[in-house]
Structures are given as structure tokens and as C-alpha cells.
C-alpha positions as CSV (number, residue, x, y, z in Angstrom):
1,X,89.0,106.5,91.3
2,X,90.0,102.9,93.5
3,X,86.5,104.0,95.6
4,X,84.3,103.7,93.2
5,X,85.4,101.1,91.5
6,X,84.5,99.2,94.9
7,X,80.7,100.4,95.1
8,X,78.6,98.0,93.9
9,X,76.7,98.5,90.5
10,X,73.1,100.3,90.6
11,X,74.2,102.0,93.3
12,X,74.5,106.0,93.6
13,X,77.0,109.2,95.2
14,X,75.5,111.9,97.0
15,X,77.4,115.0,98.0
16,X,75.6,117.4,100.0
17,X,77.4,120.8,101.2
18,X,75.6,123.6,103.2
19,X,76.4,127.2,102.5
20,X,76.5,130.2,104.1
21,X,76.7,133.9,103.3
22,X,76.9,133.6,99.9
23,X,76.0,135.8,97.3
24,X,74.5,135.1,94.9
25,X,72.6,137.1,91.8
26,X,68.8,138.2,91.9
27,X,68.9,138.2,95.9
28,X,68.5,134.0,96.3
29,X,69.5,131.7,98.6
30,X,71.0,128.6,98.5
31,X,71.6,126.9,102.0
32,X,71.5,123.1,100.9
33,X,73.4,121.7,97.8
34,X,72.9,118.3,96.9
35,X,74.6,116.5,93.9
36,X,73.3,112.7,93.0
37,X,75.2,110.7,90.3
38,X,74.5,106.6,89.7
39,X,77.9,104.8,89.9
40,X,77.0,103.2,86.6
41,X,77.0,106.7,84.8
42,X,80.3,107.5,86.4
43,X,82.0,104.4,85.1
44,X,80.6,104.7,81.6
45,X,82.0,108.1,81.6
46,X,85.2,106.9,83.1
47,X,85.4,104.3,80.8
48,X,84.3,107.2,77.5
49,X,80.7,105.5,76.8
50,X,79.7,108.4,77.8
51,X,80.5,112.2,76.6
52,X,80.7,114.9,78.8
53,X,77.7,116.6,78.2
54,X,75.8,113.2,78.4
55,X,76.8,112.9,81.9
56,X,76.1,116.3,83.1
57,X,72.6,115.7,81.6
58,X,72.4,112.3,84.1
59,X,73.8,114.5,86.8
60,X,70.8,115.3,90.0
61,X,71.2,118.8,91.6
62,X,68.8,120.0,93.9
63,X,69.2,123.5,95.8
64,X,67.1,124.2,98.6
């Protein structure tokens, strides 16, 4: 909410969480979790420019 409506435009949020012992299906591992989104995408969905499933699709996830 309030803190990202201070982060400059053009600008993006990273969350990264490490796992461990998790289980997970077909034997794979996940140790890394890393979730980008630009602020602009998350203040045109805020604002309802843009739908749900628009924003999941602008949504970075990388597992390593």
C-alpha cells in the first residue's frame, strides 16, 4: 500500500525466500524462490487498468 506508492516509477519489487525440506511432487527441488513485479504493473492493477490475470502474466518467477 503507503510503500509503494513512495517507490519511484520504472522501478521494480523482488521477494526472494529460501526453502527447505519441502515436498514437493515428481521428487524436485526448490531452494530459491524469487518473485519480480514492476511498480508500474502494481499500480495499474491497484488502480484496475489491469485485470488479474493480466498481472499474473507480468508477474517474474524464477525457481532455482
Amino acid at each position: 500500500g503507503e510503500i509503494l506508492k513512495g517507490l519511484p516509477a520504472g522501478r521494480s519489487v523482488k521477494i526472494m525466500a529460501r526453502m527447505r525440506n519441502m515436498d514437493l511432487p515428481e521428487g524436485k527441488e526448490v531452494r530459491k524462490l524469487t518473485v519480480r513485479a514492476t511498480i508500474d504493473d502494481l499500480r495499474s492493477y491497484g488502480d484496475g487498468r489491469l485485470s488479474e490475470e493480466q498481472m499474473r502474466s507480468r508477474i517474474e518467477i524464477k525457481e532455482s
